[in-house]
N, C-alpha and C positions, 0 to 999 in steps of 0.2 A: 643499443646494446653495447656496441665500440666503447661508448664513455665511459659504460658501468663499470666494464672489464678494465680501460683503462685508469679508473680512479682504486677500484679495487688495488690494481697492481701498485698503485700510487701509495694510498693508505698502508698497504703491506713492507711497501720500502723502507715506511717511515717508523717501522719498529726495526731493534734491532734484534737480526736473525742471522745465524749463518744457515749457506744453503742445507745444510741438514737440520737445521732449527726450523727453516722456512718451510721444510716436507711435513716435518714434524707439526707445524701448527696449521699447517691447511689439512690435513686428517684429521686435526682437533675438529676443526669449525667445519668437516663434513660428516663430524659427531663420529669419530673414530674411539676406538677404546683403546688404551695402552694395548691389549693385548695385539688387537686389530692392527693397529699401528705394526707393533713388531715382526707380526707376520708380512705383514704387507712389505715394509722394510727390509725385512733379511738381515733385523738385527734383534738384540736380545731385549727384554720384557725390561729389565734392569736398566740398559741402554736408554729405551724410552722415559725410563724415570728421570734418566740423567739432564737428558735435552728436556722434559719438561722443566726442571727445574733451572737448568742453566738461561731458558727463556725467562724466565722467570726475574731471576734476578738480573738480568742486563736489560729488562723493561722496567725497572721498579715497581716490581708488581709481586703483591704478596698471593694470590690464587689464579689460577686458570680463568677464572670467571672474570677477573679484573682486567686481566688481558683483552679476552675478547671483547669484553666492555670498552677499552681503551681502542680497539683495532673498529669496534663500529662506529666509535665520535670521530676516531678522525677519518674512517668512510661516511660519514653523514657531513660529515664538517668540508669536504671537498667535492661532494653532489650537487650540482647545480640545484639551484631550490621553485619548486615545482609548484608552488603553494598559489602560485597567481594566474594557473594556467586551467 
């Protein structure tokens, strides 16, 4: 469980985030909603559009979808591979 978490945090470095970027998209990928998000945050609805777009473009990524697509290759790409066990 140690590795997961540790490769998770690994794959996660290797986007770039600021730590308010980084809040922002781990409430993505626990399937948060803008709105959700901002509540949760204690910041505004608009706020949250901001940072998802400024993730956005400092990953070169044109959708949310792409991102998280991009954040599971390189969590799959740094898991040991299990396929022999």
């Amino acid at each position: 469980m140690r590795a997961i978490l540790s490769e998770t945090i690994k794959a996660l470095s290797q986007l770039v985030l600021t730590p308010r970027g980084k809040e922002v998209f781990e409430l993505i990928l626990d399937g948060k909603t803008s709105n959700e998000i901002a509540e949760f945050l204690d910041i505004s609805y608009s706020g949250v559009l901001r940072h998802r777009e400024k993730i956005l473009e400092q990953n070169d990524c044109h959708s949310m979808n792409q991102l998280v697509a991009k954040y599971y290759g390189l969590l799959a790409e740094s898991l040991p591979d299990c396929t022999g066990v």
